[in-house]
C-alpha positions as CSV (number, residue, x, y, z in Angstrom):
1,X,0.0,0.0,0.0
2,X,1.1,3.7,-0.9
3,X,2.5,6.0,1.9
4,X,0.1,8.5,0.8
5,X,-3.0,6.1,1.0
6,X,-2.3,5.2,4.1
7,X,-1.8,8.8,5.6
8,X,-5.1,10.2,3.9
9,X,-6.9,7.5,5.8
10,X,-5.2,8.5,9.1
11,X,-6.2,12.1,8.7
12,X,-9.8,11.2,7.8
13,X,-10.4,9.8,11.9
14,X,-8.6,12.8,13.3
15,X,-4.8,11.2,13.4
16,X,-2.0,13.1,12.7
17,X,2.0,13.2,11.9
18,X,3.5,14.1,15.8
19,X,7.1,14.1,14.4
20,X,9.5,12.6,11.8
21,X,12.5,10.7,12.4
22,X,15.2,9.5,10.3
23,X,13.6,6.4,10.3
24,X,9.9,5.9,11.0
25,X,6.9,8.8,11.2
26,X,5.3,9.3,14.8
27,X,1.6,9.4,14.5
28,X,-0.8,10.1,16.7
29,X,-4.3,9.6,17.2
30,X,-5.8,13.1,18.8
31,X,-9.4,11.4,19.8
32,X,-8.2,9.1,22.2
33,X,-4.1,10.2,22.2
34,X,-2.7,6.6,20.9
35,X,0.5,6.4,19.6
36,X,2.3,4.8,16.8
37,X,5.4,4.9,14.9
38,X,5.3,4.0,10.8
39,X,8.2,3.4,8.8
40,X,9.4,5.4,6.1
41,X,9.0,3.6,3.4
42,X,7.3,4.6,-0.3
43,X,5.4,1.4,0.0
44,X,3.5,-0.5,3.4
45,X,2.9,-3.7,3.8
46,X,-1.0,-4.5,3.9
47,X,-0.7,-6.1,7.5
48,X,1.5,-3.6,8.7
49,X,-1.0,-1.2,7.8
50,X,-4.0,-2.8,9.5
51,X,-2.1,-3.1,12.5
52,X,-1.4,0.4,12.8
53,X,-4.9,1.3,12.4
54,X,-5.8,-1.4,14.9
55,X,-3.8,0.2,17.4
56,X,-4.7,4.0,16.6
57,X,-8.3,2.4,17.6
58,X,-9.3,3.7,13.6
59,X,-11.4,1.3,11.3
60,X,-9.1,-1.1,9.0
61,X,-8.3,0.7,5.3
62,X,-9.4,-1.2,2.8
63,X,-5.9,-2.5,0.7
64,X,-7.0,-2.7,-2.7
């Protein structure tokens, strides 16, 4: 999944970029102040990308 595709989504249920490091993107989620780091790659693996949502509390994106 695209980087961008998966950014869009956060920003649609309120979660935003906290910080970037050299190697990951801090996210957090502002409605309930979860946490989680993404890497920084062009391209995120599908499960990695449910997972993240999982744990910002955000419904799955859809991969296709």
């Amino acid at each position: 999944m695209k980087r961008e595709k998966l950014f869009k989504h956060y920003k649609t249920y309120n979660c935003h970029v906290l910080r970037e490091g050299k190697r990951h993107t801090i996210v957090i989620n502002y409605d309930n102040d979860k946490v989680k780091s993404v890497p920084r790659h062009a391209d995120i693996n599908d499960k990695l990308a449910l997972k993240t949502c999982k744990d910002l509390d955000i419904p799955k994106i859809q991969s296709h």
